[in-house]
C-alpha positions as CSV (number, residue, x, y, z in Angstrom):
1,X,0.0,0.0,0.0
2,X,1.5,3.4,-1.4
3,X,1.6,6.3,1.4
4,X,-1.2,7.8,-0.2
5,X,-3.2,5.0,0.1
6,X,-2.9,4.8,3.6
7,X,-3.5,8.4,4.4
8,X,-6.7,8.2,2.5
9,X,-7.5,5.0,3.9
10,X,-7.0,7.0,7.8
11,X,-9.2,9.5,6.8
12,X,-12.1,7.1,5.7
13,X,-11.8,5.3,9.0
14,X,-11.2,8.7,11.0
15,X,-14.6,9.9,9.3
16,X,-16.6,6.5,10.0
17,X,-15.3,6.5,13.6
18,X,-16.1,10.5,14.3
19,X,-20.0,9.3,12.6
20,X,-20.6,7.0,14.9
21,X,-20.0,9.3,17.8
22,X,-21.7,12.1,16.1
23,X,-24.6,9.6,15.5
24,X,-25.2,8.0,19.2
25,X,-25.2,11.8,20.9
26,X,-27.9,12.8,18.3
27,X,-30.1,9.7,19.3
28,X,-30.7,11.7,22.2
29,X,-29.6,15.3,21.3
30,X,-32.4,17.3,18.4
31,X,-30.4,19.9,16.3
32,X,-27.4,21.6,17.1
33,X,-25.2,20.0,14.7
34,X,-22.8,22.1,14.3
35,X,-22.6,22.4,17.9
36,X,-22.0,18.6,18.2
37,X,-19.6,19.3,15.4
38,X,-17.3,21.9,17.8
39,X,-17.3,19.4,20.5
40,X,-16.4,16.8,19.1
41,X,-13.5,18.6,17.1
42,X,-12.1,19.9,20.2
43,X,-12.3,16.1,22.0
44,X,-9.9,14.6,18.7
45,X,-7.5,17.5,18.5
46,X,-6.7,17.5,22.6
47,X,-8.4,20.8,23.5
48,X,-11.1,21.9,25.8
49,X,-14.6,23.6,25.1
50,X,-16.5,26.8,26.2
51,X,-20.4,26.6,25.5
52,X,-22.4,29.6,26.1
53,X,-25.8,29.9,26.1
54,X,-29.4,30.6,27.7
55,X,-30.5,27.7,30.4
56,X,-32.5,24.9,29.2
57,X,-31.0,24.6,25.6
58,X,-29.4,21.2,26.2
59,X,-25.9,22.0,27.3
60,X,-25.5,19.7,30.4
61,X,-27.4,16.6,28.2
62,X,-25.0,17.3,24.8
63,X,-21.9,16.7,27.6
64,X,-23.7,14.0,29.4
65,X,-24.7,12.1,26.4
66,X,-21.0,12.8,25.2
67,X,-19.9,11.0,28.5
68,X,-22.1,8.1,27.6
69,X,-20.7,7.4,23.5
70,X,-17.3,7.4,25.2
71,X,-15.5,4.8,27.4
72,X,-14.2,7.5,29.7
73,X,-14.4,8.7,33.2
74,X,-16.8,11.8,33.7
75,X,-17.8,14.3,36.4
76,X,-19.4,17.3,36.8
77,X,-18.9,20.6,38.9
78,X,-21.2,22.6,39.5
79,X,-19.6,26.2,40.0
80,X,-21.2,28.3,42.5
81,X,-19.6,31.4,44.4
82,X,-18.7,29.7,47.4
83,X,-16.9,27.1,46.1
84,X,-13.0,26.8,47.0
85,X,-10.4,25.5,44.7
86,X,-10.0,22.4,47.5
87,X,-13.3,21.4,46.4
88,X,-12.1,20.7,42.3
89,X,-8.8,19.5,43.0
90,X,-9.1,17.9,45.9
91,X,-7.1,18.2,49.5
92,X,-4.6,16.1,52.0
93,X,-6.2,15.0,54.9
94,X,-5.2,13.9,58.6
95,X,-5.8,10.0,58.5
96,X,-5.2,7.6,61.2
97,X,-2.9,4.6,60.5
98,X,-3.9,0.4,62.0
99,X,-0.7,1.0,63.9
100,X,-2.6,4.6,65.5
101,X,0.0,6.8,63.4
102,X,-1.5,10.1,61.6
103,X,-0.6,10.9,58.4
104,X,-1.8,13.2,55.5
105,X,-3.5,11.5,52.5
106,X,-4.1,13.1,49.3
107,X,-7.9,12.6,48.8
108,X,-8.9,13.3,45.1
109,X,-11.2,16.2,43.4
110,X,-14.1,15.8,40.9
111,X,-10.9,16.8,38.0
112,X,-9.3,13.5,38.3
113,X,-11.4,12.3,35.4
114,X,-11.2,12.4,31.6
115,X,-14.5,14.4,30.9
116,X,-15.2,17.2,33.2
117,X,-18.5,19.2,32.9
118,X,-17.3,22.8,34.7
119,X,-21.4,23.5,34.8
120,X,-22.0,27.9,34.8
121,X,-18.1,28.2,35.4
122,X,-18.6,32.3,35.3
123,X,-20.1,31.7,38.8
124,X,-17.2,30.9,40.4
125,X,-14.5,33.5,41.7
126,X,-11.4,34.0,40.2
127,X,-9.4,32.3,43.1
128,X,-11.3,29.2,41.8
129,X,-11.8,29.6,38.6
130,X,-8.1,30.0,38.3
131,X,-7.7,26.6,39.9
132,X,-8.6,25.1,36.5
133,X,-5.8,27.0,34.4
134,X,-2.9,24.7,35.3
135,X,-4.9,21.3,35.3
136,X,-6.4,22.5,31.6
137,X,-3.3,23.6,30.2
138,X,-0.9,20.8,31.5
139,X,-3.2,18.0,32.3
140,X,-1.9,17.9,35.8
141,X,-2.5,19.2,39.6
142,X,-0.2,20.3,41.8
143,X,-1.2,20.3,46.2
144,X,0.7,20.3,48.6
145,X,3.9,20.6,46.4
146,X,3.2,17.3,44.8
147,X,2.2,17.1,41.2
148,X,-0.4,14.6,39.9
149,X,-1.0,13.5,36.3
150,X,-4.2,13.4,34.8
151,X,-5.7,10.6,33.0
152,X,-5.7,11.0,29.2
153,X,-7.5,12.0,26.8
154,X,-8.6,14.8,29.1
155,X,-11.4,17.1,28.3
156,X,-13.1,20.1,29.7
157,X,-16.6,21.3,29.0
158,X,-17.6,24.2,30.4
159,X,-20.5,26.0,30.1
160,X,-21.6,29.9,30.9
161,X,-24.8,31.5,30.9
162,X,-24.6,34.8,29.3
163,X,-27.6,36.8,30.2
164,X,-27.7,36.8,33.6
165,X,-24.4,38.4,35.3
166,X,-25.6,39.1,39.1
167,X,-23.3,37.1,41.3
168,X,-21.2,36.3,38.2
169,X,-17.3,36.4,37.3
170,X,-16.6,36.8,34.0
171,X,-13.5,34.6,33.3
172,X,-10.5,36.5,32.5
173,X,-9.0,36.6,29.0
174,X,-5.9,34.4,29.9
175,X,-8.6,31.5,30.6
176,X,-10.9,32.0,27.6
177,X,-7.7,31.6,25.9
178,X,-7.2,27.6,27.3
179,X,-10.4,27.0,25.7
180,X,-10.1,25.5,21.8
181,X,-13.4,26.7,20.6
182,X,-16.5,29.1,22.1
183,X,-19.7,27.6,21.2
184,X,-22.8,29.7,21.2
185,X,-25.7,27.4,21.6
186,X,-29.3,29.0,20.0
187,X,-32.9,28.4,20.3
188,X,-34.1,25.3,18.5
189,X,-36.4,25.4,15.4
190,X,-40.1,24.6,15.7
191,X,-39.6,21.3,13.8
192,X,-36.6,20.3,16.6
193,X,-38.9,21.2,19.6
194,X,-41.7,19.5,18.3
195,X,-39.2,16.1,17.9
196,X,-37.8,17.1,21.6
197,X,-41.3,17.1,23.3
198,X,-42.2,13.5,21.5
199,X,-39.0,12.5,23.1
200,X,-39.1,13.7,26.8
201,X,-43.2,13.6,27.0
202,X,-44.0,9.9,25.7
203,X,-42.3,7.5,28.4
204,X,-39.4,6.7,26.5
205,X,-35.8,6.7,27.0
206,X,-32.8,6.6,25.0
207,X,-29.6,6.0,25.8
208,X,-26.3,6.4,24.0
209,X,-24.3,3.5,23.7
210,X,-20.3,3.3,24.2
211,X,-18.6,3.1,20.4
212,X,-15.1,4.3,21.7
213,X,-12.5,4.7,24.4
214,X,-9.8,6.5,25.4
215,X,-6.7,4.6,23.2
216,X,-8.8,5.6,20.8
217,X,-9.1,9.2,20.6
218,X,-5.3,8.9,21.7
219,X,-4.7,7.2,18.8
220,X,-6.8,9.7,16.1
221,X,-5.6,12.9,17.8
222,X,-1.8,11.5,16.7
223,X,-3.3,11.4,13.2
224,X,-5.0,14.8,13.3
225,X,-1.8,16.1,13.6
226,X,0.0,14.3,10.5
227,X,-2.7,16.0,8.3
228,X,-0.6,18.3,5.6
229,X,-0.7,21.4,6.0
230,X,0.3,23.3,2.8
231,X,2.5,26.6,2.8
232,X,0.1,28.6,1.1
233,X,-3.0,27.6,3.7
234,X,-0.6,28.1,6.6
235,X,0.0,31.9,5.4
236,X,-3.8,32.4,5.1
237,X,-4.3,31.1,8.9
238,X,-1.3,33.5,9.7
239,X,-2.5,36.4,7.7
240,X,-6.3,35.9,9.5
241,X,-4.5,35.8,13.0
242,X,-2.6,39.1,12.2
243,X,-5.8,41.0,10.7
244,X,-7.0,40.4,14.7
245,X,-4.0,42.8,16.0
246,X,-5.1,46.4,16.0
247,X,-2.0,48.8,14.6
248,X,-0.3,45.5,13.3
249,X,1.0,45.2,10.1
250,X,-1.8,43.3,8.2
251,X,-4.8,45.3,10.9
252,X,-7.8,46.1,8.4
253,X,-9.6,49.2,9.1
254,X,-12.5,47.6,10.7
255,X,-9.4,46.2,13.2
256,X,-8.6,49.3,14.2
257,X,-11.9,50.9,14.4
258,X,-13.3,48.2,16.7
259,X,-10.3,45.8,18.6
260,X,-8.9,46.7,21.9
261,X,-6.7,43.3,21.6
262,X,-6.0,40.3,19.0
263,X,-5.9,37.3,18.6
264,X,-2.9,35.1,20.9
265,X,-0.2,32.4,18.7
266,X,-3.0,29.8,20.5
267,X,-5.7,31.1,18.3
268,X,-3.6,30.2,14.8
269,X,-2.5,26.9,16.6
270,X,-6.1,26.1,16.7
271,X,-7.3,27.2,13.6
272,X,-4.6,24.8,12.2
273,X,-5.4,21.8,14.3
274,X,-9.6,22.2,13.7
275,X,-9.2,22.5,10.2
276,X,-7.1,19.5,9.6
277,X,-10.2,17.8,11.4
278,X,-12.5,19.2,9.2
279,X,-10.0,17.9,6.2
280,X,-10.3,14.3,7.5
281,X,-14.0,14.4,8.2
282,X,-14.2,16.0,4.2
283,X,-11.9,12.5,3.2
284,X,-9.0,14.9,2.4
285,X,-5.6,14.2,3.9
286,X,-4.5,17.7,3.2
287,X,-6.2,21.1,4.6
288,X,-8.2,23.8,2.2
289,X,-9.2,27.7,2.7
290,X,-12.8,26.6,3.2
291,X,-11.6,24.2,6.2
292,X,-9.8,27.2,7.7
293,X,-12.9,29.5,7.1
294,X,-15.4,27.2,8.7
295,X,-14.0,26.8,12.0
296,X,-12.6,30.6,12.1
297,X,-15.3,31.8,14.2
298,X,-15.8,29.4,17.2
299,X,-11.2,29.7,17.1
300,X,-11.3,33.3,17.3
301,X,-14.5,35.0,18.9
302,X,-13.1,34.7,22.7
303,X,-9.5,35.7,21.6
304,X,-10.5,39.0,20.4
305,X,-11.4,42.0,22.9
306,X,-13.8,44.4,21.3
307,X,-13.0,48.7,22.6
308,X,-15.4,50.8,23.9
309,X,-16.5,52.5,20.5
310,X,-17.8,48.8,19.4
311,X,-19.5,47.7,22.7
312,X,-21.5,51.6,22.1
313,X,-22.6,50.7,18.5
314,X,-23.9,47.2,19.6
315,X,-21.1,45.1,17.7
316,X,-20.0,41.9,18.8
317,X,-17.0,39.8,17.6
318,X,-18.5,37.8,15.3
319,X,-19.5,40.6,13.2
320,X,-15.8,42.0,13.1
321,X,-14.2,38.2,12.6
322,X,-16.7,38.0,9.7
323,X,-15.8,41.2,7.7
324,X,-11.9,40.1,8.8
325,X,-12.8,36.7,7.1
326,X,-14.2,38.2,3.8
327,X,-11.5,40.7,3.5
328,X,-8.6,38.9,4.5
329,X,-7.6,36.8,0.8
330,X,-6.4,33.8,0.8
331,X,-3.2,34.5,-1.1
332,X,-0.9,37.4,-0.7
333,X,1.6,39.1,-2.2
334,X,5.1,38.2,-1.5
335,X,6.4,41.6,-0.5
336,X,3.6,41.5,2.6
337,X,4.4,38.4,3.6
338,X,8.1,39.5,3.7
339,X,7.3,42.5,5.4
340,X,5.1,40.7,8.0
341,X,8.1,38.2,8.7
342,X,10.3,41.1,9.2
């Protein structure tokens, strides 16, 4: 078998594996594909997920269902403003010995597990919500000066609510930044609710069934990165990350009008690694400008901070991101490029 074979061979089975998760969370979960789609992308590449959205849209079920297609530990945390940073990661503790010796013991938080559900994390303090930087960023916890390793795959799915911000903390930019993709989760259509009441109102109850573990999604996230990514397609995700920086060399004028700060390296990192997902799941073993483009938005809009002028006018990111995206072309002159990499 040539190498092209087998790439395109990976792909095939990368696609038919992803379907079959895709396929046992929407036995139970109506609509939000492409919501399913973000979650699922930021699961195979390694990162974690931010899902905001009004209560009762499904949030908690999507991760619980998630939990269920997946051979993996799960726990959930539900973030409230008294809750300490012992109470995720866990604590030592005086424990008496047979012989009648005390000793401290390391007894284990809700985060030693592989999917965590950080339910309304934006009600938490900072002191706690900071709690969660090193274990998403490293996979590891540190108490006591001893450092513990987190099983793997690891994956966090938080979710916010974004309308009501009495009691709240809005989490600061260096943690919106850990998160791979920000997921806004709308209503449903009036074909979806009709299908959600016949399945919550009739008596039935369906279950996802387990079509994968944890070697597994070890196993395709390796892949995910072997995808080729071209020259050409890696300038375009470099020229859309530099449009974000206001004053920066490739800044369009909507940049400047509206952009207090840019996009981070972490945000072309994961525009690279989501769009050689969306490659595979397309049976390509090689990225395009339209896999780049379709997974801009949930990438960028929480690693851009809009300036007073656009909060006045009623803008919000993804209104700027989208003007960046049709401006910004997918090939560039030389001489900018050289410019840029001066």
């Amino acid at each position: 078998m040539s190498v092209a074979e087998s790439m395109q061979q990976q792909a095939d089975e990368f696609r038919s594996r992803y379907l079959a998760v895709k396929e046992q969370i929407q036995k139970v979960i109506v609509g939000h594909e492409d919501i399913v789609h973000g979650v699922l992308t930021c699961l195979f590449v390694g990162g974690h997920c931010l899902l905001e959205g009004v209560p009762g849209l499904g949030k908690t079920l999507l991760i619980r269902t998630l939990s269920q297609a997946l051979d993996l530990n799960f726990s959930r945390i539900q973030y409230t403003p008294d809750l300490m940073p012992a109470d995720i990661l866990g604590t030592n503790m005086v424990m008496e010995t047979p012989d009648g010796r005390r000793v401290f013991e390391f007894q284990k938080g809700p985060i030693f597990t592989q999917i965590c559900l950080a339910d309304e994390i934006n009600r938490a303090t900072p002191k706690t919500q900071s709690a969660m930087l090193e274990t998403m960023q490293e996979g590891c916890v540190t108490v006591g000066g001893h450092r513990y390793v987190l099983d793997k795959p690891f994956f966090v799915l938080a979710t916010q609510n974004p309308i009501e911000q009495e009691g709240t903390y809005p989490l600061p930019e260096a943690q919106l930044d850990r998160f791979m993709f920000k997921l806004v989760v709308g209503y449903s259509t009036a074909d979806e609710l009709g299908t959600i009441i016949d399945r919550t109102t009739k008596g039935t109850r369906v279950e996802a069934e387990k079509v994968m573990e944890g070697a597994e999604i070890l196993k395709w996230q390796q892949v995910i990165r072997e995808v080729i990514l071209a020259k050409h397609v890696q300038d375009y995700i470099v020229r859309l990350t530099l449009a974000t920086h206001p004053e920066g060399p490739m800044a369009l004028p909507i940049t400047n009008q509206y952009l207090r700060w840019g996009s981070s390296p972490r945000g072309a990192q994961t525009l690279a690694l989501t769009a050689k997902v969306r490659a595979l799941l397309d049976g390509r073993y090689n990225v395009s400008y339209e896999d780049v483009r379709r997974v801009y938005l949930p990438a960028m809009r929480h690693r851009v901070i809009l300036n007073f002028e656009a909060q006045a006018e009623g803008l919000d990111t993804d209104h700027v991101l989208l003007e960046l995206l049709e401006k910004v072309p997918e090939k560039a002159d030389d001489t900018v490029l050289a410019s840029v990499a001066k």
